[in-house]
Each structure stands twice: as structure tokens, then as C-alpha cells.
C-alpha positions in Angstrom: 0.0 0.0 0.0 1.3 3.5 -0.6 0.7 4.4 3.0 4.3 2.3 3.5 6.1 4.6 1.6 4.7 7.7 3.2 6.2 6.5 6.2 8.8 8.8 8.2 12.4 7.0 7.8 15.1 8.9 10.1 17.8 7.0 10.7 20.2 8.1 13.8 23.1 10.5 12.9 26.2 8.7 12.8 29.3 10.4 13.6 31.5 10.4 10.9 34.8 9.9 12.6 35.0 8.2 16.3 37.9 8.4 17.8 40.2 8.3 21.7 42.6 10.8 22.3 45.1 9.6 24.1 45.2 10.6 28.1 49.1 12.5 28.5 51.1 9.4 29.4 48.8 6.5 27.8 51.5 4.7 25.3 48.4 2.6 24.5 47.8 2.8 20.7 45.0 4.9 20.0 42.5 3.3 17.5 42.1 4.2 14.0 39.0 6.2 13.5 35.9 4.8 12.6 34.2 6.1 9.2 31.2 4.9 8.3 30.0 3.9 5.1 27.0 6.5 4.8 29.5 9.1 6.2 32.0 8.2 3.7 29.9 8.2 0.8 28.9 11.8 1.6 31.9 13.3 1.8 32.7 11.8 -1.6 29.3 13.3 -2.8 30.8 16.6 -1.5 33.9 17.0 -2.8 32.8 15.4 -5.9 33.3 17.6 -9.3 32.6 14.6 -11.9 29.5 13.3 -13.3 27.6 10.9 -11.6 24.7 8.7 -12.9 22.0 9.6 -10.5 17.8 9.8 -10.7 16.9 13.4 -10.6 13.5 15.0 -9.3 12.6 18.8 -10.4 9.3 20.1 -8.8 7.7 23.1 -9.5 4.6 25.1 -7.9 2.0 26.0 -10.3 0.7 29.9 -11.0 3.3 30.5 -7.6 3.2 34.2 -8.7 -0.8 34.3 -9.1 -1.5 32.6 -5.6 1.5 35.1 -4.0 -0.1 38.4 -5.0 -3.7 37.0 -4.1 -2.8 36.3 -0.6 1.0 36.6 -0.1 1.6 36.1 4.0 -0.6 32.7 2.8 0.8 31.6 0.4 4.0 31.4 2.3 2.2 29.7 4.8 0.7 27.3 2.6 3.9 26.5 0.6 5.7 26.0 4.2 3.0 23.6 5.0 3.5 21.8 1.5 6.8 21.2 2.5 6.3 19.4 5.6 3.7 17.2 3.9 6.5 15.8 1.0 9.2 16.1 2.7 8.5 12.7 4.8 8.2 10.9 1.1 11.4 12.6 0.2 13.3 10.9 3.2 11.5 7.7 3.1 12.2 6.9 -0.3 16.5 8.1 0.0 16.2 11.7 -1.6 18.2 14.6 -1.0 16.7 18.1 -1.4 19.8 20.0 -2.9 18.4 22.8 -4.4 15.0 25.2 -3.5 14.1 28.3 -4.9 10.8 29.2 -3.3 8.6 27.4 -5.2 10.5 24.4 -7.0 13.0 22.0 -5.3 15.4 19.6 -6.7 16.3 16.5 -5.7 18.7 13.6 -6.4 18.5 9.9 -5.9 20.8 6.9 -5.8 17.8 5.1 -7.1 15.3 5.8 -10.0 12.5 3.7 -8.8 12.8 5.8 -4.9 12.6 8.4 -7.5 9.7 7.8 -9.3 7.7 6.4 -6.2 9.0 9.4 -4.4 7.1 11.7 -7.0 4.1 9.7 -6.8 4.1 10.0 -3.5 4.4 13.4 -3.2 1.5 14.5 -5.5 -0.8 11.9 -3.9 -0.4 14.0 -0.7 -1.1 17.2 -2.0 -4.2 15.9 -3.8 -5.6 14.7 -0.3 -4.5 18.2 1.3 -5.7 20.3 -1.9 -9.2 17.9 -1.1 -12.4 20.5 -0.3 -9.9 24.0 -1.9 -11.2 25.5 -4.8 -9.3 24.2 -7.7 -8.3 27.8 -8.7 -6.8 28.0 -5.0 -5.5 24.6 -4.3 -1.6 23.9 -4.5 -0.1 21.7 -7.2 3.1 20.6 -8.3 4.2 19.5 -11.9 7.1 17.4 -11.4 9.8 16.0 -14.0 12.3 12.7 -13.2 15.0 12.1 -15.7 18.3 9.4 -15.0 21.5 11.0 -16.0 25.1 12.5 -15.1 24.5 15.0 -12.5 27.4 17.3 -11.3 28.1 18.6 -8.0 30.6 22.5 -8.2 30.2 23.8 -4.7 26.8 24.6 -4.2 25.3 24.6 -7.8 24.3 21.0 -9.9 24.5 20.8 -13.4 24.2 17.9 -15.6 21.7 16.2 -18.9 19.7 14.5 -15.8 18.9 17.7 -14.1 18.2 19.6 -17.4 15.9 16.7 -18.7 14.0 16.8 -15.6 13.6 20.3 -15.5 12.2 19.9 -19.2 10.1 17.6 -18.2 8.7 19.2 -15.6 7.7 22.1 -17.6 5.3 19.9 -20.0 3.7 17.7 -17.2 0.2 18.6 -16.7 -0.6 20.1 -12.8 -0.6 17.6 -10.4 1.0 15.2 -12.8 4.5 13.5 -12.9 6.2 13.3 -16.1 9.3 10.7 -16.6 11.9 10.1 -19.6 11.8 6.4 -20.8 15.4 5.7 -18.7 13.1 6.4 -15.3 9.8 4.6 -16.9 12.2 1.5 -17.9 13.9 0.7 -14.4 10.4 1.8 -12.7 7.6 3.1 -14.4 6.3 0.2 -15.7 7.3 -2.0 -12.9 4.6 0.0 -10.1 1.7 -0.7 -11.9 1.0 2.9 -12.5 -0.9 3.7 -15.7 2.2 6.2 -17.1 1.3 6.8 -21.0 3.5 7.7 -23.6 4.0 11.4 -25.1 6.3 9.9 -27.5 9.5 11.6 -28.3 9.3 15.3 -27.3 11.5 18.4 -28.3 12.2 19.8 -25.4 14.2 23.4 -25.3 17.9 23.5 -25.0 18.5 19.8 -25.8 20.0 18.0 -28.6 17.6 15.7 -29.1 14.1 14.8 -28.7 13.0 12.6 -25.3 10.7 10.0 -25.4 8.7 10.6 -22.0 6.0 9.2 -20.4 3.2 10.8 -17.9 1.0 9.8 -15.4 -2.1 12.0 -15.0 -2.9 14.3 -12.1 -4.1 12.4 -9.0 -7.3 13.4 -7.8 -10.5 12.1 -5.7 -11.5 8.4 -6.0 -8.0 8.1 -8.0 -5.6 9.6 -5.4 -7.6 7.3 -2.5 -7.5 4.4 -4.0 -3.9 4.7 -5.6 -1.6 1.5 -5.0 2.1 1.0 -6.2 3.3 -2.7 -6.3 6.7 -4.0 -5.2 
């Protein structure tokens, strides 16, 4: 049922190095630190300035600028509040919010499928908080998953995954999640979700056209009674 991967997953912090200091006189070897496997991997992530094959998530807030000068104090509110509700299915499912910018976030994966079920996710709980707004009023995301090189400089992330999702998200329907045929391949079709082909798209800025696929905005009966397999 979907409600397991809405779940909160936290694991405990664990410290990255654990070490003794020797006591002044103590000719007892001190131990070599500890570095765990998590903690190792990212630091790597951090310092890393090469591509790396990873599932990447763009999510964007629809007419942001329309509901801001309506009611800005609530729209803050509200988008605060949106946050809280995804960001459990973000942990749960092993993502990594490295970029907001008010209204859009970015996120990166180690795998496509937490990826894909991770955007699923996160539109079904919106369309059960939007449940009873007006639809003119209600908060919805269009959000784009692509699999491809993404590069970490510093703060910024650049890379084809990143653009493609971006692209994507910019021709998914509201409340919709749109996916390139990499993502639907190695999990689309494998969460019996009814995703349906766009065929191969011209998206702007990239070389060549992307074959995509789209699952339709999640709403009512189809949000309640929405199941992803194993």
C-alpha cells in the first residue's frame, strides 16, 4: 500500500569519525578512526566535481506568482505547509533536497524507482490536502524525473539528468508527474502505474528529442485508491 512509503524513515546520525585521544602518558595505541559507510559516501558526494549517474526530481509550484499576489503572508504559509507534507516521502524513499528556490526544489537519488515512487508520492499528498480547496486556490506541483550524469561544483548541480527533468517538468500537466523512458524503464512500468507515452518530445535546449511518459494528475477516488506494487 502507498501508506508504507509515506512512512517517516530517520535514521540516527552517525558520527563520521570516532575516535580516543590519548590521556598524556597512555603509550596505549590509540585506535584508527571509525568512518562509516554512509558518512563516507557523503563526503565523496561533497567533494565530488565529476558526473555521476543519478535519478533526478525537479518540482515546481503552479501559477506561484498568481497565488503570492492574491494572498501573499498565505501563500507562504501554505507553501511551508507543503513542504512538511513531501518532505517525509522525500526521506522515506532516499532523496536529498539539494536545491530550492521558493517554489521548485530539486532532488537527487541513488535510485530511479525511490525516485519515481518518491514523485508519486508526493503528489498523492497534496491531492488529499488540496481535497475540499477550490481548484483555482489549491496547491499543485508539476514534477519531471529524468536518469543521468549530474554534477556537483560547490553549491550549484548541473548535468543532462537535471536539465531533462527540468524539461520535463515544464510539460507535465498540474498535479501530474512526467518521466523520460530511462526512469519509466527501471520503474515506471514496474509499479503498476498507468504512465502513457508522449512519444518523443523536443524539449528546449536539448539535442535531441526525449521519449517521455506521464502519469495524469491524482485526484479524488484516483488519489484514494492509488496502489504501487513491489
Amino acid at each position: 500500500m502507498l501508506r508504507r512509503f509515506l512512512d517517516v524513515y530517520q535514521p540516527k546520525p552517525v558520527p563520521a569519525l570516532s575516535f580516543r585521544d590519548p590521556r598524556p602518558g597512555d603509550d596505549r595505541s590509540v585506535p584508527s578512526p571509525r568512518v562509516s559507510h554512509e558518512s563516507t559516501r557523503r563526503l565523496a558526494w561533497r567533494s565530488r566535481t565529476t558526473g555521476r549517474l543519478m535519478a533526478a526530481l525537479y518540482a515546481d509550484l503552479v501559477g506561484y506568482s498568481r497565488l503570492f499576489h492574491r494572498d501573499d503572508t498565505g501563500t507562504v504559509a501554505r507553501l511551508r505547509n507543503m513542504h512538511r507534507l513531501i518532505k517525509p516521502a522525500i526521506r522515506a524513499h532516499g532523496g536529498r533536497i539539494v536545491q530550492t528556490a521558493g517554489d521548485s526544489m530539486l532532488v537527487t537519488f541513488d535510485s530511479v524507482s525511490g525516485a519515481v515512487r518518491c514523485a508519486v508520492a508526493m503528489q498523492y499528498e497534496l491531492a488529499r490536502h488540496n481535497d475540499g480547496w477550490p481548484e483555482d486556490n489549491s496547491l499543485r506541483l508539476r514534477v519531471g524525473v529524468d536518469l543521468g550524469d549530474v554534477i556537483r561544483d560547490g553549491r550549484d548541480f548541473h548535468g543532462s539528468g537535471i536539465i531533462t527533468a527540468v524539461r520535463l517538468q515544464g510539460v507535465c500537466p498540474p498535479g501530474g508527474v512526467c518521466i523520460s523512458r530511462a526512469a519509466h524503464e527501471r520503474a515506471g512500468d514496474r509499479l503498476g502505474l498507468s504512465f502513457e507515452p508522449l512519444g518523443a518530445l523536443t524539449l528546449k535546449n536539448l539535442p535531441q528529442p526525449v521519449e517521455a511518459f506521464v502519469l495524469r494528475p491524482l485526484s479524488g477516488r484516483r488519489a484514494a485508491e492509488l496502489r504501487l506494487v513491489e
